[in-house]
DOVEX-186086 format. One line per 8 residues: number of its first residue (from 1); their letters; for each residue x, y, z of C-alpha. Coordinates in steps of 0.05 Angstrom, whole numbers, plus 5000, padded with zeros to 4 digits. Last residue first. Layout:
N
NUM	A	X:Y:Z | ...
//
This chain:
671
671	XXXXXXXX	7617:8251:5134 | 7671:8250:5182 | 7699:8189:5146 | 7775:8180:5177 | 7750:8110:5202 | 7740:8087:5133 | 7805:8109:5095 | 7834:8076:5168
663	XXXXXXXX	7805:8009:5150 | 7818:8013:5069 | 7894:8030:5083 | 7892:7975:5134 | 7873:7921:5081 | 7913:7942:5019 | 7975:7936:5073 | 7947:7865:5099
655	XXXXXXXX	7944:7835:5027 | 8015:7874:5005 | 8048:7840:5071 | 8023:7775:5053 | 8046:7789:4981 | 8111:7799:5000 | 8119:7739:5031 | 8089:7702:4978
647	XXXXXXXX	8132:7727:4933 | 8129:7777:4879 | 8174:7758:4818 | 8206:7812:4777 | 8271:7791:4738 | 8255:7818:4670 | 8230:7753:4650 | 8188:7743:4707
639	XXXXXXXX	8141:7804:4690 | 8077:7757:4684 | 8097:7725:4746 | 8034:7694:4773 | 8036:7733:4836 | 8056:7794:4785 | 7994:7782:4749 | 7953:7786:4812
631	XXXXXXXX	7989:7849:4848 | 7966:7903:4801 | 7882:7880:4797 | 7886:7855:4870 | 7910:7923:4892 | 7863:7961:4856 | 7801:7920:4876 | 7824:7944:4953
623	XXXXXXXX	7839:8021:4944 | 7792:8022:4876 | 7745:7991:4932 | 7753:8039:4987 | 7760:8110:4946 | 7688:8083:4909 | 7667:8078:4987 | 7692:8140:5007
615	XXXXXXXX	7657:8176:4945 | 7591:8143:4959 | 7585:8163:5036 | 7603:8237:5007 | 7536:8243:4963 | 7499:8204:5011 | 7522:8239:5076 | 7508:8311:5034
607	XXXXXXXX	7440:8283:5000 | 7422:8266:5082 | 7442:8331:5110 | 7401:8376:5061 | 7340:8339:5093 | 7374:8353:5150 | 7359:8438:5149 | 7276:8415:5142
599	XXXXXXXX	7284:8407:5213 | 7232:8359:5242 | 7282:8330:5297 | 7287:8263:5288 | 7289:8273:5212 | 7271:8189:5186 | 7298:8165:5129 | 7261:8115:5080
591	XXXXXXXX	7195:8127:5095 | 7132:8090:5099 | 7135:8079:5184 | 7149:8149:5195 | 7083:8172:5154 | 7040:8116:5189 | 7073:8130:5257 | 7049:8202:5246
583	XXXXXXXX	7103:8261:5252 | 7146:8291:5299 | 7208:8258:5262 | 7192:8283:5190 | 7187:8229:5145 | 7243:8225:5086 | 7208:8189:5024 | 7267:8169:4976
575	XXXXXXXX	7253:8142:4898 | 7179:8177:4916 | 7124:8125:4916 | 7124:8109:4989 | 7133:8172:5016 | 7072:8194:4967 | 7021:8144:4993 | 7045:8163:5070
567	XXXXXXXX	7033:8237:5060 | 6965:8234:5078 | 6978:8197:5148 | 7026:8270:5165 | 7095:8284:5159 | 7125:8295:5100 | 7190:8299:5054 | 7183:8262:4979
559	XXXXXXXX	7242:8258:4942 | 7254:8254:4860 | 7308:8224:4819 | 7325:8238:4743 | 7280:8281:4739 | 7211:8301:4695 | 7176:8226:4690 | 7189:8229:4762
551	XXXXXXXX	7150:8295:4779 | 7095:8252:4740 | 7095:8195:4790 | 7100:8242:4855 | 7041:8283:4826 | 7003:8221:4821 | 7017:8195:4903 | 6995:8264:4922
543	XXXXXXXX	6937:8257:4890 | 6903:8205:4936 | 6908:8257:4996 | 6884:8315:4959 | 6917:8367:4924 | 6891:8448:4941 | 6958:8476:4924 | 7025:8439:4878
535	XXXXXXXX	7078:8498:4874 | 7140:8498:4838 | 7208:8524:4842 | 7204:8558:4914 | 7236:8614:4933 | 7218:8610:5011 | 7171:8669:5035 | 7143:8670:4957
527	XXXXXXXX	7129:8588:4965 | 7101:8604:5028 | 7056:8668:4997 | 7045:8615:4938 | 7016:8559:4977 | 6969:8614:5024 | 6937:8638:4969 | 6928:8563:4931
519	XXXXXXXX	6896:8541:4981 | 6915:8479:5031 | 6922:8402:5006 | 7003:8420:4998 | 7058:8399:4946 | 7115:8444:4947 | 7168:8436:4901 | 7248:8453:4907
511	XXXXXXXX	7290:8430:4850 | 7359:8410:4869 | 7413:8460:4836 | 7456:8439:4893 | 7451:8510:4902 | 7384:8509:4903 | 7396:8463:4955 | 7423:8506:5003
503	XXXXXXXX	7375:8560:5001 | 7314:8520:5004 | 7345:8491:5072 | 7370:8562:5092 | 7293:8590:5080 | 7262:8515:5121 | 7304:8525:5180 | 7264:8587:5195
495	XXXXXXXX	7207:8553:5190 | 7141:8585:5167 | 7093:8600:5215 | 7024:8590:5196 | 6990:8655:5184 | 6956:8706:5226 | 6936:8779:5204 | 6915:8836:5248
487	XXXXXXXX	6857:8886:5250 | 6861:8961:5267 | 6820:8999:5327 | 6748:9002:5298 | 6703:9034:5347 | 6641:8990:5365 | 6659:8997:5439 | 6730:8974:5429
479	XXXXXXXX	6725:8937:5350 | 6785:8888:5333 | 6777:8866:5265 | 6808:8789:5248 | 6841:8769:5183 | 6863:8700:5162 | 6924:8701:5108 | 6922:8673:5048
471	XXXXXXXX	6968:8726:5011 | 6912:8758:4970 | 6879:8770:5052 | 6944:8811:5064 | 6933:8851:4999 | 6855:8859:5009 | 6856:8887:5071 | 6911:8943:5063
463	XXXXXXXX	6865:8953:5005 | 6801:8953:5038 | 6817:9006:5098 | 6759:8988:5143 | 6692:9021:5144 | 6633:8986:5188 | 6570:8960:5148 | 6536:8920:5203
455	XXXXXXXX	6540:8866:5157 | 6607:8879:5117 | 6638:8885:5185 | 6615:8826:5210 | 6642:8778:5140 | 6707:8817:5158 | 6706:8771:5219 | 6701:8786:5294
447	XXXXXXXX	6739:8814:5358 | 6698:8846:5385 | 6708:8893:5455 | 6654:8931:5500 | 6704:8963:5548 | 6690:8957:5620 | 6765:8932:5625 | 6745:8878:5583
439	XXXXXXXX	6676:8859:5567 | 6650:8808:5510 | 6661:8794:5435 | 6675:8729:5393 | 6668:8721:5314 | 6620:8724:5254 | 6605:8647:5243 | 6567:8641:5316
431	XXXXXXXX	6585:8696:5351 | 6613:8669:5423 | 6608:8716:5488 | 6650:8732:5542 | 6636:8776:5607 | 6675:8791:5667 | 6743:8782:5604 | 6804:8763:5649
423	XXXXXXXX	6858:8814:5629 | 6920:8799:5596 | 6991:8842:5592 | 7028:8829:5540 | 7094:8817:5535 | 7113:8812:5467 | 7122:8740:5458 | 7060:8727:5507
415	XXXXXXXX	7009:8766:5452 | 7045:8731:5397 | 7031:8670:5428 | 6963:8694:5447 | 6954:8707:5376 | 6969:8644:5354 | 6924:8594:5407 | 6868:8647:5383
407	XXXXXXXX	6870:8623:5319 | 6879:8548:5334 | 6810:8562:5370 | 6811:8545:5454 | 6775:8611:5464 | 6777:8643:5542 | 6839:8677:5529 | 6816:8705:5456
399	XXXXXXXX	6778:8760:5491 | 6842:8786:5531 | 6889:8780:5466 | 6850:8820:5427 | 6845:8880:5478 | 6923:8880:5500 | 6939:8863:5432 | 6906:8916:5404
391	XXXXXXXX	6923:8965:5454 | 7004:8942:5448 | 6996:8952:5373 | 6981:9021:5386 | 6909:9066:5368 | 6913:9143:5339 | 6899:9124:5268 | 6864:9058:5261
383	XXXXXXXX	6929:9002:5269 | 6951:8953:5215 | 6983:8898:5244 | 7018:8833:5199 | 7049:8767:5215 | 7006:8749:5283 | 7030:8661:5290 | 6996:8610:5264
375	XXXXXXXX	7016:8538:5285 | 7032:8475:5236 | 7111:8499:5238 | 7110:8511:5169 | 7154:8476:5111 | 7153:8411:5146 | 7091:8422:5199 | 7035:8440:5144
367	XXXXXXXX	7078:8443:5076 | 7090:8378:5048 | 7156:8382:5014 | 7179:8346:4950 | 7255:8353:4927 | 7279:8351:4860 | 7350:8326:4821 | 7369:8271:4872
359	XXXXXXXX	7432:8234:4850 | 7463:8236:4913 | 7400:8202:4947 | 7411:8140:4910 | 7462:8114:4975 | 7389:8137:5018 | 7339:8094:4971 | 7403:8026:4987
351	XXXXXXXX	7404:8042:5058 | 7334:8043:5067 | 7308:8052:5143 | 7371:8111:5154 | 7354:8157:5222 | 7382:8228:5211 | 7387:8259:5278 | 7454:8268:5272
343	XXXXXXXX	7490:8218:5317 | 7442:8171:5278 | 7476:8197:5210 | 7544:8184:5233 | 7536:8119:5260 | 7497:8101:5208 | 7553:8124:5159 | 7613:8090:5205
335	XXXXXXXX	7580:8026:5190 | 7564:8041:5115 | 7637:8051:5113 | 7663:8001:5145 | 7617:7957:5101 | 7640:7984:5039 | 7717:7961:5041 | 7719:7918:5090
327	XXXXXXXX	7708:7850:5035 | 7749:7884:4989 | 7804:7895:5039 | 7803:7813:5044 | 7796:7790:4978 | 7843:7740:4993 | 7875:7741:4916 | 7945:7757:4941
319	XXXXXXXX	7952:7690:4976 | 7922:7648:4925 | 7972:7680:4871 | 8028:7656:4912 | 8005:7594:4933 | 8006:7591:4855 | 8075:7611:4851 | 8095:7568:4897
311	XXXXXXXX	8065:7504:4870 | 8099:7516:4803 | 8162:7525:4837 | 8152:7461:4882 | 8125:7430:4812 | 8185:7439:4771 | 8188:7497:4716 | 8191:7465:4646
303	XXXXXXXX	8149:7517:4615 | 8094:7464:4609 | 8100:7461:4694 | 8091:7537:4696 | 8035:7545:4652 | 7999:7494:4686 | 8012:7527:4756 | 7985:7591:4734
295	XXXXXXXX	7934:7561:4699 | 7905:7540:4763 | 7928:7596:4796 | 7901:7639:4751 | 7827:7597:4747 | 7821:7595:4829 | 7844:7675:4839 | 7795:7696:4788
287	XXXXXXXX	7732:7651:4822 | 7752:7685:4874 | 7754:7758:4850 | 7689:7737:4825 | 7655:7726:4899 | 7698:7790:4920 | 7653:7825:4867 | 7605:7806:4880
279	XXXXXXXX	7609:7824:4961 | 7640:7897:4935 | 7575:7903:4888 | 7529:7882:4948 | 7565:7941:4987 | 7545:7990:4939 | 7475:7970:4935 | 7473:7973:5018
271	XXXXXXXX	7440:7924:5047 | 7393:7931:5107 | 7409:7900:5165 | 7455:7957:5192 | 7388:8012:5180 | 7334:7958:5202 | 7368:7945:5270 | 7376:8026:5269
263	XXXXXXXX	7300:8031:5265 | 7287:7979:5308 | 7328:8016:5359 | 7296:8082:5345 | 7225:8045:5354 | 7245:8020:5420 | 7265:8093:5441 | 7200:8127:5416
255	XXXXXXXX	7155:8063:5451 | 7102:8021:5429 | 7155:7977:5417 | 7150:7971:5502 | 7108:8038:5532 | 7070:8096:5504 | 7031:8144:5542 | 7051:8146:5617
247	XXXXXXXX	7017:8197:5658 | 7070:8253:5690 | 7074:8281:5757 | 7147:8331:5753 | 7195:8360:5791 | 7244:8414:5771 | 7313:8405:5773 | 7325:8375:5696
239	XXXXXXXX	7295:8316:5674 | 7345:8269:5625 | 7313:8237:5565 | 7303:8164:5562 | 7240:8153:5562 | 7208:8216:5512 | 7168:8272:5551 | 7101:8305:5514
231	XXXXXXXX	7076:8378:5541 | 7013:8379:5566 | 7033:8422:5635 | 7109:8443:5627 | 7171:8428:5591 | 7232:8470:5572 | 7285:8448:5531 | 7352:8431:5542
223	XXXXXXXX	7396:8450:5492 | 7436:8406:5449 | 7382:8383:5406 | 7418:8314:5377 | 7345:8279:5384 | 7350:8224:5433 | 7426:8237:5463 | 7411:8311:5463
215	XXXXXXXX	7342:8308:5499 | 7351:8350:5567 | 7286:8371:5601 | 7280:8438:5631 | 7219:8430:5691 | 7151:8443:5699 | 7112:8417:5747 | 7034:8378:5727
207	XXXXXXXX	7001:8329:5693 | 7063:8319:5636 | 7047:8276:5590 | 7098:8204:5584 | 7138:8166:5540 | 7175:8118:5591 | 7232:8124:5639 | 7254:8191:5641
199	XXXXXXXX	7318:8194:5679 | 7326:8233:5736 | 7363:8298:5751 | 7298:8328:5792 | 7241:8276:5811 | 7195:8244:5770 | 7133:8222:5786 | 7090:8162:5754
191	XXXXXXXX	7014:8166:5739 | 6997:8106:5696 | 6966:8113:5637 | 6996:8057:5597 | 7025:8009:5644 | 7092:8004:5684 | 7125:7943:5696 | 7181:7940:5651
183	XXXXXXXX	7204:8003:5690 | 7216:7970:5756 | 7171:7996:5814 | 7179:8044:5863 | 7119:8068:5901 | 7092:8138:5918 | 7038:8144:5957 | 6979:8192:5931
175	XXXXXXXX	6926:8141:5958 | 6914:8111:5883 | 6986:8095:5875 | 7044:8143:5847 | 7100:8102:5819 | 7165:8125:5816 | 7203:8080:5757 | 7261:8042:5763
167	XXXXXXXX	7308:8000:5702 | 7328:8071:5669 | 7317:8074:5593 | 7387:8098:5565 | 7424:8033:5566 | 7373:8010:5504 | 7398:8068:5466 | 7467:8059:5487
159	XXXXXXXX	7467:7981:5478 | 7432:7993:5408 | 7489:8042:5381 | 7548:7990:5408 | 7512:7959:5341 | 7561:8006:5304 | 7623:7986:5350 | 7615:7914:5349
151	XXXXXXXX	7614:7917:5277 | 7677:7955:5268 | 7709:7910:5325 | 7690:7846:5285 | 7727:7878:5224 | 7789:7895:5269 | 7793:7822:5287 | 7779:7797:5223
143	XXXXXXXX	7838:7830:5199 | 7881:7810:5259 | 7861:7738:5243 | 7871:7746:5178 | 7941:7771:5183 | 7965:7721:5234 | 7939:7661:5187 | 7983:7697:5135
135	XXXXXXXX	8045:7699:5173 | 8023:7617:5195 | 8026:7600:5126 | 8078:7641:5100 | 8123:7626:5154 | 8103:7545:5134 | 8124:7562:5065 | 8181:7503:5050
127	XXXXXXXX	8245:7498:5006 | 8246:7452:4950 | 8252:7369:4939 | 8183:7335:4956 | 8165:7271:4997 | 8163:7284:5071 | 8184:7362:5093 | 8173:7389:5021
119	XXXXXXXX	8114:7354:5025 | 8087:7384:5090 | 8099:7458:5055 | 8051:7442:4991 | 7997:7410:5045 | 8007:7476:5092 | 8009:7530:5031 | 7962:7490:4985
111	XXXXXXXX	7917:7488:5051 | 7923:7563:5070 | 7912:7595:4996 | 7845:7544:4993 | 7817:7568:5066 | 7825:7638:5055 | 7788:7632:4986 | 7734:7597:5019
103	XXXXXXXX	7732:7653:5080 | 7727:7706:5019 | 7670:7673:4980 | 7632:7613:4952 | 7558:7621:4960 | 7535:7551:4951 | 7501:7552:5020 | 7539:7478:5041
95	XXXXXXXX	7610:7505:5005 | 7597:7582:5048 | 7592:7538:5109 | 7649:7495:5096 | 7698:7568:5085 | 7675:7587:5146 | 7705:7525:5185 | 7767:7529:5150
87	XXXXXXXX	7772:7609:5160 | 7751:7611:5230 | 7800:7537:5247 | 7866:7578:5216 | 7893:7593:5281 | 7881:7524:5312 | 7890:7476:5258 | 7942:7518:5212
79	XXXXXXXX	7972:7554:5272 | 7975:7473:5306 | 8003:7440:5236 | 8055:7506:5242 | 8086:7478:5309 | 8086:7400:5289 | 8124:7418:5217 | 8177:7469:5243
71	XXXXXXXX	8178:7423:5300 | 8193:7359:5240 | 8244:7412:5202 | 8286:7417:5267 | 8291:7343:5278 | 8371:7342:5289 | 8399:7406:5289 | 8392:7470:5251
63	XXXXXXXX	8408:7542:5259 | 8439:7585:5206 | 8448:7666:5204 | 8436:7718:5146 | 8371:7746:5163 | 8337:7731:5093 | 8372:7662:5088 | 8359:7643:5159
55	XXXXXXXX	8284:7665:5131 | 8285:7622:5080 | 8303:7559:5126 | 8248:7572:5172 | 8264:7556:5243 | 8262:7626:5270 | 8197:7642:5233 | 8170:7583:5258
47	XXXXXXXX	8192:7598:5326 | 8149:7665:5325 | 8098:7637:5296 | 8071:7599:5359 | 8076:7674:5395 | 8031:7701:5338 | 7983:7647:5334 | 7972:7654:5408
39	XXXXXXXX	7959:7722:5407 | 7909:7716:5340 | 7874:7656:5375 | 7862:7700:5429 | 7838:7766:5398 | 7791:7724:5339 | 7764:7695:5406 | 7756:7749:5441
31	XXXXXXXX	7716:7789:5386 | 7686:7721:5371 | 7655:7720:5442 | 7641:7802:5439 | 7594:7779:5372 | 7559:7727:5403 | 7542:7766:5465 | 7524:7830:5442
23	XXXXXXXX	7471:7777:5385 | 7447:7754:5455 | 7443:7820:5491 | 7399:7850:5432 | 7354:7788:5427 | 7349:7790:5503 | 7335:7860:5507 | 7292:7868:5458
15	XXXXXXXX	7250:7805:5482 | 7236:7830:5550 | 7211:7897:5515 | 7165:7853:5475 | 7145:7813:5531 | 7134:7883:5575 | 7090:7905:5516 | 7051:7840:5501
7	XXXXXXX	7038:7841:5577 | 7010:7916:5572 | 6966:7896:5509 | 6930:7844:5554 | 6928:7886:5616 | 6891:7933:5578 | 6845:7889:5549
//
């Protein structure tokens, strides 16, 4: 069975790659090719240009001899052919899927520029646009050029995750020997080592070493952290100088990095809503460009223009219509915005949920590992006159070695944080229900519940009792040879990240609501620690879902943050369910954005990327639309009785301004 899963693993890994290198390959051929043809284009025009009567004009100088206008024709047929092939080609494709769009558009201005220009050589009286026609052929081509680079360089994401995983493991055989295999060969559970300033290869436990591990490109946590015995390792981060046995836990898509990559395969496949309203409207902006130069021409020739005028001014019109910086304008941005987010630690499933995110009006937290860190920690000591906390702990702390409780896991972190020393217990001694107890230091120490001091009817200061218990809080007595010493308090440790997160988006004036299964005591003395709005305690699973639904009815737009398999319901029917990274694959898998590093700090993140992804890409297509609403009318030359006429030289250069203004609006999003 084992061998089964590992071969679907290693297949699936296999496949990654090679679906990953193939699409790499596809797009860094068109990359070149867009490159070449555009260089080749470019040195073709050059003659052109020189040969063109209007630009003699323009430039003031004359050159013609015998022929001249048939190699002005033979050199811009091969920029038409060869240059404008892409756009031809493309433009056939989007005929066949009935989807007419910017490379059909493209392909109409080029062929009434080259057909219009050939007759002026052969049958018609008028002056030629073959400089046009290759001039805007050289302006596509660079255009699609520096949109092929934009997508290169957001799926360049997937070659550095995938680049991170190294290609050799260290195995460690039956006999101890240690034998190096490649990585896609490893199986779940084997026992690998790995040696000081290697990479991790796999998701792995740690048997035994310690070591600092550093994580920054997985999780953006610049410092390295420490790892020891139990602790979890993800393939791909880098081991510090220590060396470390490890037994491999995940491996292929099973795997944290391979689930990353399918999560940022998901986040540049997944349309944007804003970017479907740039593609309609490029898809109308063609239809536009067809019906005004139609009439255009129409108009022109019942004026009692002649057709080569006629004709130019709807080549014209053609021209300025490519909806070229309309067709950049979103999806640089939504490229730069993953690339953004990612480098964050904020990984985007939903594009469309995380562009709504800027109209949130209440956030939804889970408390147990979102709010809280999911471990208790000692919050409160009250000390029996003439006792210390460092006796307590000293005493406490001892007994509670030798219990594996969640409780006792607390107070021994406490214990550690404050350097405590610990004694081995010579005798220990569970009480069912009531506590533990057994000797330290010849002492006769319990550490027990207030249920065993009511029994055996030992005073305790009540109120001081009472108040911490009020806040949900779990008390424990510590007795030294049946003399009370003072009792101490543990509660779940509330994230520091979580107070500047509430913080933050109560200025926002975002809602902040807990929703947690646990009671109502400890709810409110979280909610009180972090100024809350609202507090849901003691809901089950299959409520959460319910609560979601009527916190919609209430705002405008509602998000859901958890991390745990009852969450999942709730992620789902919030208008954007952010998972916390650390969580359950069933939680991650359900939500729309994914923390990668649990800090309740990003969720604040995301509604700023939205909020400020949304504004760059309103900035892009007023910047494109804009240009195509001013520059159309002229094309057709509404204003031609005052003497204003744009040509379609000018034009060209208008098209291929509106264009780089969009392309650097979009690089210079920081986010």
């Amino acid at each position: 069975m084992d061998q089964h899963n590992h071969m679907n693993h290693e297949s699936h890994m296999d496949h990654n790659h090679k679906d990953h290198n193939h699409s790499g390959h596809d797009h860094s051929h068109m990359l070149i090719e867009y490159k070449n043809k555009f260089i080749i284009s470019m040195l073709v025009t050059i003659p052109i240009l020189i040969l063109s009567p209007m630009i003699q004009d323009f430039l003031g100088f004359e050159l013609s001899f015998i022929g001249d206008s048939y190699i002005l024709f033979a050199l811009s047929t091969f920029v038409f052919i060869y240059g404008g092939k892409p756009f031809l080609l493309g433009s056939v494709d989007e005929v066949k899927k009935r989807n007419l769009g910017m490379m059909t558009l493209i392909a109409l201005a080029i062929i009434v520029a080259y057909l219009y220009s050939a007759l002026t050589i052969f049958v018609l009286e008028g002056s030629n646009f073959f400089w046009e026609l290759a001039t805007l052929i050289d302006i596509m081509l660079i255009g699609h050029y520096i949109e092929m680079k934009s997508v290169m360089s957001a799926s360049n994401a997937l070659e550095k995750l995938v680049k991170l995983i190294p290609s050799e493991a260290h195995l460690i055989v039956s006999n101890g020997n240690v034998k190096t295999i490649r990585t896609d060969e490893v199986q779940k559970g084997d026992k690998l080592l790995i040696k000081p300033g290697e990479k991790i290869p796999v998701d792995c436990a740690i048997l035994s070493g310690e070591s600092t591990v550093d994580e920054s490109m997985l999780t953006g946590e610049s410092v390295p952290v420490t790892k020891k015995k139990g602790d979890l390792l993800i393939g791909g981060a880098i081991n510090g100088s220590g060396s470390l046995t490890v037994q491999v836990q995940k491996i292929g898509k099973d795997s944290y990095i391979y689930q990353v990559i399918d999560l940022v395969k998901e986040a540049q496949e997944s349309k944007s809503r804003t970017q479907d309203l740039s593609n309609r409207a490029a898809k109308l902006l063609f239809y536009v460009a067809v019906s005004v130069g139609v009439i255009t021409f129409i108009i022109w020739i019942i004026i009692g223009k002649d057709v080569s005028y006629a004709l130019e001014r709807m080549v014209t019109v053609m021209v300025i219509a490519c909806p070229h910086a309309l067709g950049l304008a979103a999806p640089l941005v939504v490229a730069r915005s993953t690339a953004i987010s990612a480098q964050n630690g904020l990984l985007i499933r939903n594009r469309a949920n995380f562009e709504e995110a800027r109209n949130l009006e209440a956030i939804v937290f889970d408390k147990t590992g979102t709010l809280t860190k999911g471990a208790f920690i000692v919050t409160d000591i009250v000390l029996a006159k003439g006792h210390t906390e460092e006796e307590l702990l000293k005493y406490a702390a001892s007994l509670e070695s030798q219990s594996s409780h969640p409780l006792a896991i607390g107070l021994l972190k406490s214990a550690k944080d404050k350097n405590t020393k610990i004694i081995k217990p010579t005798k220990f001694e569970s009480l069912t229900g009531k506590g533990i107890t057994g000797i330290v230091e010849n002492n006769q120490v319990h550490v027990i519940s207030p249920g065993y001091m009511e029994d055996e009817k030992i005073k305790y200061p009540v109120d001081k009792y009472k108040k911490l218990s009020n806040e949900g809080k779990t008390i424990s007595f510590v007795l030294v040879n049946n003399e009370l010493i003072g009792f101490y308090a543990l509660a779940d440790e509330v994230r520091e990240s979580a107070k500047s997160a509430v913080k933050k988006l109560k200025e926002m004036n975002i809602k902040t609501i807990m929703l947690t299964g646990d009671n109502k005591q400890v709810a409110n003395w979280v909610a009180n620690q972090l100024g809350l709005d609202e507090v849901y305690a003691e809901v089950l699973p299959h409520e959460k879902a319910e609560i979601i639904k009527e916190l919609k009815t209430r705002y405008k737009k509602v998000a859901m943050t958890g991390d745990g398999i009852n969450d999942a319901p709730a992620l789902v029917t919030a208008d954007l369910g952010i998972a916390i990274g650390a969580g359950t694959d069933v939680a991650i898998e359900s939500a729309d954005v994914i923390l990668v590093r649990s800090d309740p700090e990003d969720v604040v993140s995301i509604i700023s990327l939205s909020r400020s992804t949304y504004r760059k890409m309103k900035q892009n297509l007023w910047w494109a639309a804009g240009y195509n609403i001013v520059t159309i009318p002229l094309a057709a030359g509404v204003l031609y009785s005052i003497g204003i006429v744009l040509s379609p030289a000018m034009g060209a250069v208008l098209m291929s301004l509106s264009t780089v203004i969009v392309a650097i609006n979009a690089r210079l999003f920081k986010g």
